[in-house]
C-alpha positions in Angstrom: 190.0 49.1 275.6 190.5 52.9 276.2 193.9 52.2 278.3 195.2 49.9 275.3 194.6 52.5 272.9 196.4 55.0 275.3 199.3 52.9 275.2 198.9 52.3 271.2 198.8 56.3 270.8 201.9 56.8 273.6 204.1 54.5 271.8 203.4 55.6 268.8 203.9 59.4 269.8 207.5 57.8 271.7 208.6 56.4 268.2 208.0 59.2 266.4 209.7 61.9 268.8 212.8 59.7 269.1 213.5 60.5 265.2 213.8 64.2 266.1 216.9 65.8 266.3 217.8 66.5 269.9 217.6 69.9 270.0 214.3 70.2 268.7 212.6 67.9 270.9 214.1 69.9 274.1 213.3 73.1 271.9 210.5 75.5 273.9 208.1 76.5 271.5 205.9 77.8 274.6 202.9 75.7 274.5 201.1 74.4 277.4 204.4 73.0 278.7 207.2 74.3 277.2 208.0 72.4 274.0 207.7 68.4 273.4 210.0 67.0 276.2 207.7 69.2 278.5 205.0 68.2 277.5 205.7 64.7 277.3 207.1 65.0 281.2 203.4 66.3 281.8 201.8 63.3 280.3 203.9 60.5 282.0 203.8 62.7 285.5 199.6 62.5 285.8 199.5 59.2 284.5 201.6 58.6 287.7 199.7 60.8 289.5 196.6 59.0 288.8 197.7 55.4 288.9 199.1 56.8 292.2 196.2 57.9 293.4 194.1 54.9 292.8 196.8 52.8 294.6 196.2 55.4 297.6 199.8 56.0 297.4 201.8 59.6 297.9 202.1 61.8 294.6 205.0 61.2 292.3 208.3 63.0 294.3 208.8 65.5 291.7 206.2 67.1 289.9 205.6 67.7 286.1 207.7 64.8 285.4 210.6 67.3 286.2 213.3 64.5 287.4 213.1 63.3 283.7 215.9 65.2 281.9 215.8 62.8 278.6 213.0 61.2 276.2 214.7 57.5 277.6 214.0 58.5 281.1 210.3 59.8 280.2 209.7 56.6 278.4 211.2 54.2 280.7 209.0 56.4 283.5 206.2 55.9 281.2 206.7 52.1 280.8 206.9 51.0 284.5 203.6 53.0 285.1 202.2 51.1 282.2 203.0 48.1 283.7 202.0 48.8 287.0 198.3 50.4 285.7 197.9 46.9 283.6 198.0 45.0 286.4 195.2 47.9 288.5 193.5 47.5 285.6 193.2 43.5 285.8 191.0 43.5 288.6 188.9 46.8 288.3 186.1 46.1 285.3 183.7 45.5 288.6 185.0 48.9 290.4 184.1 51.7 287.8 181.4 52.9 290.3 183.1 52.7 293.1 184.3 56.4 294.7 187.5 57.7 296.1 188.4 61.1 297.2 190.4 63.1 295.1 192.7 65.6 297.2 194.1 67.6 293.9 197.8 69.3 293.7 195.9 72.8 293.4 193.7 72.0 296.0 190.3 71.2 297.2 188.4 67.6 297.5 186.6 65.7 294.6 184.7 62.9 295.0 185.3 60.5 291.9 184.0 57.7 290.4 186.9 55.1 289.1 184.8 55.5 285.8 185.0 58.9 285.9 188.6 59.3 286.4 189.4 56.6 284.1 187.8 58.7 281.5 189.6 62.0 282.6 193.2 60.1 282.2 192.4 58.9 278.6 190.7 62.4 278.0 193.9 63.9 279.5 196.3 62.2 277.4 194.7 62.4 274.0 194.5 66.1 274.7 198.2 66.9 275.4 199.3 64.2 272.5 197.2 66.3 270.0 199.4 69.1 271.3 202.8 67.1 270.4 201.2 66.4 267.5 201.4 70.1 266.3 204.8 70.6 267.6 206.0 67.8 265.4 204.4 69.9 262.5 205.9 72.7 263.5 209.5 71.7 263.3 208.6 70.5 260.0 208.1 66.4 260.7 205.8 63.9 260.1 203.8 62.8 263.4 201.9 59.7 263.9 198.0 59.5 263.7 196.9 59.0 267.2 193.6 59.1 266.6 191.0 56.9 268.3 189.3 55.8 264.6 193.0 55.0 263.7 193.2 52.9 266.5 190.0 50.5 265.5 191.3 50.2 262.0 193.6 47.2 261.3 
């Protein structure tokens, strides 16, 4: 249920952001990532980065999502890994206590529960949306309600 919601609260985030002008969604207004389209790179790139890493396949090529120059490539990005997670996803309800190591791009090892990292990407997400949120406020626009509550309600 958690990784519908993300999708809910990513699309929802897409459609609004694709009603802003250009040059405000590639605008830096220096927050964790730059501006929007940064931050929005940031959130498709660990998403990869994860589903990646539960395949046991390399890291995304280019990191921070930076070989996505428009919001269509982010999305499209976004989309395939959707697709690709759903079908992980099909077949690991039985697996959320099962461990993998971790290897992180800043280094170290982790050991990690499926569970646990499941958790983290959802966490991840909703914290870095709420940040795009603001931005949207700040250019003076309307964003979406991405809350989880808003979610569950019809």
């Amino acid at each position: 249920m958690l990784f519908r919601y993300n999708a809910w609260a990513n699309r929802l985030l897409f459609d609004a952001v694709v009603q802003l002008p250009e040059e405000q969604y590639l605008r830096d207004l220096r927050s964790s990532h730059g501006g929007i389209h940064g931050t929005l790179q940031h959130i498709v790139w660990a998403e990869h980065l994860w589903l990646n890493r539960w395949l046991r396949k390399p890291n995304p090529t280019v990191p921070q999502g930076k070989d996505l120059p428009t919001l269509a490539a982010v999305r499209t990005r976004w989309e395939e890994i959707e697709a690709e997670r759903g079908n992980f996803l099909a077949g690991a309800a039985d697996r959320l206590d099962e461990t993998i190591i971790v290897k992180p791009t800043t280094g170290g090892e982790y050991v990690h529960s499926f569970g646990e990292m499941f958790r983290h990407l959802i966490n991840h997400s909703s914290y870095h949306r709420g940040q795009v949120v603001t931005m949207i406020r700040q250019l003076g626009a309307t964003p979406p309600n991405t809350d989880l509550i808003r979610f569950y309600r019809p």
